[in-house]
FIKOLZA-1660 file (N, C-alpha, C; in steps of 0.1 Angstrom, whole numbers, plus 5000, padded with zeros to 4 digits):
% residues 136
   i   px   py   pz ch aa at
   1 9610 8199 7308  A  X  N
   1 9605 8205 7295  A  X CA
   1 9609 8219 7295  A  X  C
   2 9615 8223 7280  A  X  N
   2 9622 8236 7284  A  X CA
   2 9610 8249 7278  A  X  C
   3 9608 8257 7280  A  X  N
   3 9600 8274 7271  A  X CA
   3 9602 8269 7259  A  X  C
   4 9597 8271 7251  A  X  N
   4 9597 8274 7239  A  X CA
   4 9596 8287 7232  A  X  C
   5 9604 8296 7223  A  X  N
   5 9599 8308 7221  A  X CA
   5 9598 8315 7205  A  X  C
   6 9592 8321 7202  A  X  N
   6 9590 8327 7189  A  X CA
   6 9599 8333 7181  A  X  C
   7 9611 8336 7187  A  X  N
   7 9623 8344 7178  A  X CA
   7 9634 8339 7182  A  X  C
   8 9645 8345 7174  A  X  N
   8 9657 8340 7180  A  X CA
   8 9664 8349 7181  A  X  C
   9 9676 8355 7189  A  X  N
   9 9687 8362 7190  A  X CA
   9 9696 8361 7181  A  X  C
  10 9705 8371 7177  A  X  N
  10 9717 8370 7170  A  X CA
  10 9727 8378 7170  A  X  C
  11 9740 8367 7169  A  X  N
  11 9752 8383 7163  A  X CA
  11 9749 8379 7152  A  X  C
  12 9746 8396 7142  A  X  N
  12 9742 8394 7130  A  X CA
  12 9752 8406 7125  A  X  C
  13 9760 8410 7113  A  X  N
  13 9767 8419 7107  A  X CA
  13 9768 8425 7120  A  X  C
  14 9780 8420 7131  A  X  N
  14 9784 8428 7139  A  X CA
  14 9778 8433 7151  A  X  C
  15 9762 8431 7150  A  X  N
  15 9752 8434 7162  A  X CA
  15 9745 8426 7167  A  X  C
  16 9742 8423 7181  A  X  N
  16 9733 8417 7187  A  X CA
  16 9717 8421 7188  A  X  C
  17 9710 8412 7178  A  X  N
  17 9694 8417 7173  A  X CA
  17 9690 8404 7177  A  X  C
  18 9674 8408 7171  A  X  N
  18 9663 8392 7176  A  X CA
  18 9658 8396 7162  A  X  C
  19 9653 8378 7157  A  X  N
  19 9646 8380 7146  A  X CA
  19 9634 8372 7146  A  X  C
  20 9624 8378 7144  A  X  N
  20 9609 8373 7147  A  X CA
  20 9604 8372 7134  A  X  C
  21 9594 8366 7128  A  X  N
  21 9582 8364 7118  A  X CA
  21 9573 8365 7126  A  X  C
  22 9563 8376 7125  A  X  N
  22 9553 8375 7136  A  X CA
  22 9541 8364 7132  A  X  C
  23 9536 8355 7139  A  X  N
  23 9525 8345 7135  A  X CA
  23 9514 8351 7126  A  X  C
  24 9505 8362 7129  A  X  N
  24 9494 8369 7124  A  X CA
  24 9495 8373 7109  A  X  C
  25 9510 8375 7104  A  X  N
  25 9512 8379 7091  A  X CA
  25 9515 8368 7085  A  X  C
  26 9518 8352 7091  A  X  N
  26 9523 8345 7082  A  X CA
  26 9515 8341 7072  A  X  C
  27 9500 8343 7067  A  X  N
  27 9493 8339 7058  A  X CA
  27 9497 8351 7045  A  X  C
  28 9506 8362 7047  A  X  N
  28 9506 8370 7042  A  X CA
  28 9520 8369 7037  A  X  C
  29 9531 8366 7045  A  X  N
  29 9545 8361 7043  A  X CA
  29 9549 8351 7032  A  X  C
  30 9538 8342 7035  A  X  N
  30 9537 8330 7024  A  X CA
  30 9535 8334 7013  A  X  C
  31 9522 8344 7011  A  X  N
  31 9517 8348 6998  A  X CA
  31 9534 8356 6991  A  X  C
  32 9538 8363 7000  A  X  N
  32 9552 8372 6996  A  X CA
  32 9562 8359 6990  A  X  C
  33 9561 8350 6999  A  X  N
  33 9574 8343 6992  A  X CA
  33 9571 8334 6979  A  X  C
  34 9555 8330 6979  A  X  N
  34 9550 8325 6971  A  X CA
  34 9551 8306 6972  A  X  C
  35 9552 8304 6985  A  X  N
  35 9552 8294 6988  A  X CA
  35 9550 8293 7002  A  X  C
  36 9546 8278 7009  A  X  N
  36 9544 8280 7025  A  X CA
  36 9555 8279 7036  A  X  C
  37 9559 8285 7047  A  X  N
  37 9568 8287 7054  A  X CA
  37 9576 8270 7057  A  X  C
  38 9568 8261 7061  A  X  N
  38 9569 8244 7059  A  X CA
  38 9581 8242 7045  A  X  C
  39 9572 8248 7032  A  X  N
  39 9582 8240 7024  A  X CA
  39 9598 8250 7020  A  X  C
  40 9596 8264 7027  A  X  N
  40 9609 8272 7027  A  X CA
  40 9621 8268 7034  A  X  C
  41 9613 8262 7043  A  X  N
  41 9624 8254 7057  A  X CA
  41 9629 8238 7054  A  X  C
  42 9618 8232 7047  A  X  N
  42 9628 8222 7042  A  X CA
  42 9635 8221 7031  A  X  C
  43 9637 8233 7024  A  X  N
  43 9643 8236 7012  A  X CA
  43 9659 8242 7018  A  X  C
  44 9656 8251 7029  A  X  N
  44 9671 8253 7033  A  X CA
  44 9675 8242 7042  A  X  C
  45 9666 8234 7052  A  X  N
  45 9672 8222 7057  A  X CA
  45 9680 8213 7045  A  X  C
  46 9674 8212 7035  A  X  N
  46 9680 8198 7028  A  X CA
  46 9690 8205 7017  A  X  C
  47 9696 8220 7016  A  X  N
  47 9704 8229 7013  A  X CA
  47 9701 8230 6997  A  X  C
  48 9692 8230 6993  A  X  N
  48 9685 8237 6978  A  X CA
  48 9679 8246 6980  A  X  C
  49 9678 8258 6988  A  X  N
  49 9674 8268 6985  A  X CA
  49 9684 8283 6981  A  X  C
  50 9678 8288 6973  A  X  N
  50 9688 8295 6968  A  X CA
  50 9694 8307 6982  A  X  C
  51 9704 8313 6974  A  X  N
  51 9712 8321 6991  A  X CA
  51 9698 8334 6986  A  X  C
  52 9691 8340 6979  A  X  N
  52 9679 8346 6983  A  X CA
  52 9668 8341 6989  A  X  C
  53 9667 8330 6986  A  X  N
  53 9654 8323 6993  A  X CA
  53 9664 8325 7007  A  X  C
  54 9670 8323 7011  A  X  N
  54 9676 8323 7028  A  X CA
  54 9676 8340 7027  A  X  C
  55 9681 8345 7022  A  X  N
  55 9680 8363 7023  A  X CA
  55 9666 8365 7029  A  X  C
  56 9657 8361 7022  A  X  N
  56 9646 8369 7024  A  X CA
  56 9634 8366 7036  A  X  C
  57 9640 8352 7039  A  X  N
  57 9633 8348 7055  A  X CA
  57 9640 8358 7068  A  X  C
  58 9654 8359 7067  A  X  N
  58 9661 8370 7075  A  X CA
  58 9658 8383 7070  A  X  C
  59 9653 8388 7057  A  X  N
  59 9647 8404 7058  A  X CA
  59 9635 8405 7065  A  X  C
  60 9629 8396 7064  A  X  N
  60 9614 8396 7069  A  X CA
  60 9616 8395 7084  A  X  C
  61 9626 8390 7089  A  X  N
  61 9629 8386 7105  A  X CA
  61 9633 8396 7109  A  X  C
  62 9639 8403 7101  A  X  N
  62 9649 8413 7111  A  X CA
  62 9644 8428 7116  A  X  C
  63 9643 8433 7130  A  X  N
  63 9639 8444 7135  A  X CA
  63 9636 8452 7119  A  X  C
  64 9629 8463 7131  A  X  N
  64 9625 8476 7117  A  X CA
  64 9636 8483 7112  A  X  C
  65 9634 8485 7102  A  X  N
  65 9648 8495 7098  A  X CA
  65 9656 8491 7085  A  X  C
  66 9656 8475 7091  A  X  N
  66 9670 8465 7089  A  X CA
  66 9669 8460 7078  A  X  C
  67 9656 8454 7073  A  X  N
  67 9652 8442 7064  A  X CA
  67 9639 8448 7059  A  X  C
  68 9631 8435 7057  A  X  N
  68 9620 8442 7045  A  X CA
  68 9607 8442 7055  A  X  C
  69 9597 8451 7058  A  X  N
  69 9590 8451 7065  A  X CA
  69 9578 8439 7060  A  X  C
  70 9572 8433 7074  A  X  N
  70 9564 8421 7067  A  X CA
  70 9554 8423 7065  A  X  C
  71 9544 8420 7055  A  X  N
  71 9532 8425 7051  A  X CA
  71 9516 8419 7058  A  X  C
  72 9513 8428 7063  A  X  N
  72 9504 8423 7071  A  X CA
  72 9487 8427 7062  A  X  C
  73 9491 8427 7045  A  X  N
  73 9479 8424 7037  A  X CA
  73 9478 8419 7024  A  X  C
  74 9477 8419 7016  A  X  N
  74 9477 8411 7004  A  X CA
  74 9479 8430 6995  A  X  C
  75 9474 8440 6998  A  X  N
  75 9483 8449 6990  A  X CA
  75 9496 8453 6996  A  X  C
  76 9500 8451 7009  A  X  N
  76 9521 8452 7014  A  X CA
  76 9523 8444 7005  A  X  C
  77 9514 8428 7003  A  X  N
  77 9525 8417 6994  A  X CA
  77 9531 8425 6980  A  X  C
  78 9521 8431 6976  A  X  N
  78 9522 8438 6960  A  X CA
  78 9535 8446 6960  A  X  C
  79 9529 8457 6970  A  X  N
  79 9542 8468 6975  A  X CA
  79 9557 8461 6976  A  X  C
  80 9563 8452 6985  A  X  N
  80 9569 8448 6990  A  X CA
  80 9574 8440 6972  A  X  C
  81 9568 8436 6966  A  X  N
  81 9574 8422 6955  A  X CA
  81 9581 8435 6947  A  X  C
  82 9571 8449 6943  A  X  N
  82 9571 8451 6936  A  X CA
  82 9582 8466 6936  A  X  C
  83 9599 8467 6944  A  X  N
  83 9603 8475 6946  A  X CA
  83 9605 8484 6933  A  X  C
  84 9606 8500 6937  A  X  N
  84 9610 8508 6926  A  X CA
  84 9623 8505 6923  A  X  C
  85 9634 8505 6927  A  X  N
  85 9648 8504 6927  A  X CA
  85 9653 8489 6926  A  X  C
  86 9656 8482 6921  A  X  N
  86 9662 8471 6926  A  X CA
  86 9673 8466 6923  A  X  C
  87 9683 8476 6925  A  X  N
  87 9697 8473 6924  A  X CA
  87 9704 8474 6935  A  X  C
  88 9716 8463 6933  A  X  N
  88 9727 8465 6948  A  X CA
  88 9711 8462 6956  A  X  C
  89 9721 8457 6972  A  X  N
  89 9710 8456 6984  A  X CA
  89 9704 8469 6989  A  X  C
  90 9693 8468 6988  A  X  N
  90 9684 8477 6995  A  X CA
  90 9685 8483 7010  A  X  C
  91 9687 8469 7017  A  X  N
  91 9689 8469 7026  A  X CA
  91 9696 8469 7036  A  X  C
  92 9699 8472 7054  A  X  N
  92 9713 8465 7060  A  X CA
  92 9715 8450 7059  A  X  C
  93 9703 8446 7058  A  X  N
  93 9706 8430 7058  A  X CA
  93 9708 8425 7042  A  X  C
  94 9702 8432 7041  A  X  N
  94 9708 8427 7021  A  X CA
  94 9727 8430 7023  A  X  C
  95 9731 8440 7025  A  X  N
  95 9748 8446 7027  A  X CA
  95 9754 8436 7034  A  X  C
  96 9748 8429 7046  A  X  N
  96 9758 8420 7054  A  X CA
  96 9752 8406 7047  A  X  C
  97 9742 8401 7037  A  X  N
  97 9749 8389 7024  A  X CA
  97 9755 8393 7016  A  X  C
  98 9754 8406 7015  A  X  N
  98 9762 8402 7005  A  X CA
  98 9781 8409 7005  A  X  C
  99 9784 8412 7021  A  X  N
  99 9799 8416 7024  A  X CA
  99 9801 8399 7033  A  X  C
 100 9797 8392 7035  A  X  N
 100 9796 8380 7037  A  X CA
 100 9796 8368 7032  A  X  C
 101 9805 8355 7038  A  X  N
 101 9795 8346 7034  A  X CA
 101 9782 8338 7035  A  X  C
 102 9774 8342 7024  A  X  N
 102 9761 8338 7030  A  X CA
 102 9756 8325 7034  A  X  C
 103 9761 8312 7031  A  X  N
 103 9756 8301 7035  A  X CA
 103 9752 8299 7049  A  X  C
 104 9763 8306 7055  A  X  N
 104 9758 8308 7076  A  X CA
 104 9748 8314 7078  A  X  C
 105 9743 8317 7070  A  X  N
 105 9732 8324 7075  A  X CA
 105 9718 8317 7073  A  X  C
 106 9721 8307 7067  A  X  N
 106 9709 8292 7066  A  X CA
 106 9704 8289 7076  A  X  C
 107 9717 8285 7088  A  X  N
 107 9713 8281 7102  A  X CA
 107 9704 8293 7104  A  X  C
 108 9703 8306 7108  A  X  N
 108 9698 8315 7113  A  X CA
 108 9682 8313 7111  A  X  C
 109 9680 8314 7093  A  X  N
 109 9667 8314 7087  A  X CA
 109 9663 8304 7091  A  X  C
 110 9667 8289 7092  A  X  N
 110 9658 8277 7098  A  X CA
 110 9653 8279 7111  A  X  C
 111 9662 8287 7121  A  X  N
 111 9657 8288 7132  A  X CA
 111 9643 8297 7136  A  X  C
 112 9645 8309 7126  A  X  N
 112 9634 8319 7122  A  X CA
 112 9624 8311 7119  A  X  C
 113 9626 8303 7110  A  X  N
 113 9611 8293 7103  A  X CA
 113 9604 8287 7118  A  X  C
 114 9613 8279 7119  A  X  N
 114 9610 8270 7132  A  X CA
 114 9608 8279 7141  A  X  C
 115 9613 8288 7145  A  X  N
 115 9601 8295 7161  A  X CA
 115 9590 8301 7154  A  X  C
 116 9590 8305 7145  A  X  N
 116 9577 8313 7141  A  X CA
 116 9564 8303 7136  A  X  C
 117 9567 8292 7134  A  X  N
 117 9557 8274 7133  A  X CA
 117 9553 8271 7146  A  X  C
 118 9565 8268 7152  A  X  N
 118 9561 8255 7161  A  X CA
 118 9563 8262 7174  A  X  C
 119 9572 8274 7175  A  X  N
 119 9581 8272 7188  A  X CA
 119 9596 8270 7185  A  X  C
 120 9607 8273 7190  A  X  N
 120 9619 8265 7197  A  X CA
 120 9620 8266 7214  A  X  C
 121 9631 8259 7216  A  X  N
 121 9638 8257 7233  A  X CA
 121 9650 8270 7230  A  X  C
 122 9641 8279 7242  A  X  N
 122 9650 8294 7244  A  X CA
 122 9666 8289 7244  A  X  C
 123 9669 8279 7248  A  X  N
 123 9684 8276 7247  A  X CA
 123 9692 8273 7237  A  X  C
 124 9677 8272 7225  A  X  N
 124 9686 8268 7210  A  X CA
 124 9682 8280 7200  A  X  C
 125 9676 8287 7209  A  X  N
 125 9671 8306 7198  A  X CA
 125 9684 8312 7198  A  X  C
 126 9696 8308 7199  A  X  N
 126 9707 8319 7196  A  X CA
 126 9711 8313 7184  A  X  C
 127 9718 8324 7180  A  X  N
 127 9727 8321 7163  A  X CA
 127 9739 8335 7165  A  X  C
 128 9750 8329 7158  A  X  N
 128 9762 8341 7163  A  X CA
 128 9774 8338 7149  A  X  C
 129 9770 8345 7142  A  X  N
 129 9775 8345 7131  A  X CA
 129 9793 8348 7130  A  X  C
 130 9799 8342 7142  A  X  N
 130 9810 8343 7143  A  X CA
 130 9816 8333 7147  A  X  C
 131 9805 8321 7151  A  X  N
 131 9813 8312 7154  A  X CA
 131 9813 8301 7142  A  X  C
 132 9820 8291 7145  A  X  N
 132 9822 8282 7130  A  X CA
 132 9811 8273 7132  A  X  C
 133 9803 8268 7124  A  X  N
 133 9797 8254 7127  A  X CA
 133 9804 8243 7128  A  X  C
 134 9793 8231 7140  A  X  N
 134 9801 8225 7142  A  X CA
 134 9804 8213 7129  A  X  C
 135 9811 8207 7130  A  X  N
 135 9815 8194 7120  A  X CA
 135 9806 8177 7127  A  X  C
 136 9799 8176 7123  A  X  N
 136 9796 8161 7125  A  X CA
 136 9798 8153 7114  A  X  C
% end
């Protein structure tokens, strides 16, 4: 039986980062997306979610700095929906969807859903946005 762990690693725009959803905010994450983390992951599993709905599981994942900080109250949710600016990406991770193609980056956010629910197996927490997927 393998670890199971809470984030995942990535080459992400060029750099090697980890992307976590921390557990304690997800009652708060949810309220932000406006739906529950369960039905965001089967939405990009079964490939109807829009390329923002996958954006915004990876802003939330991604170190400080990078993405959108996660809100750990029901007034961050307000803050956070309600930016002053909202043109062009805000963000580094908003710039690398949108200098990219963003569908690859679906794999990444399901993996984010999924450690931050259940767990994954440390051996399947990488994502490397350089390599091709595979074909089955």
């Amino acid at each position: 039986m393998s670890d199971k762990t809470d984030h995942v690693t990535a080459r992400f725009g060029g750099r090697d980062l980890t992307f976590k959803l921390d557990r304690s905010k997800i009652p708060y994450i949810e309220s932000f997306l406006g739906e529950p983390l369960q039905v965001r992951w089967r939405k990009i599993m079964e490939g109807v979610a829009r390329t923002a709905e996958v954006q915004q599981i990876v802003e939330l994942a991604a170190p400080n700095g990078l993405g959108i900080k996660q809100p750990k109250d029901e007034m961050d949710v307000f803050r956070i929906r309600t930016p002053m600016f909202a043109k062009g990406p805000s963000t580094w991770v908003g710039k690398v969807f949108a200098d990219n193609p963003p569908a690859r980056y679906s794999i990444l956010a399901q993996g984010i859903i999924a450690a931050a629910l259940t767990g994954i197996p440390a051996e399947a927490a990488h994502f490397d946005e350089t390599e091709e997927p595979a074909d089955d």
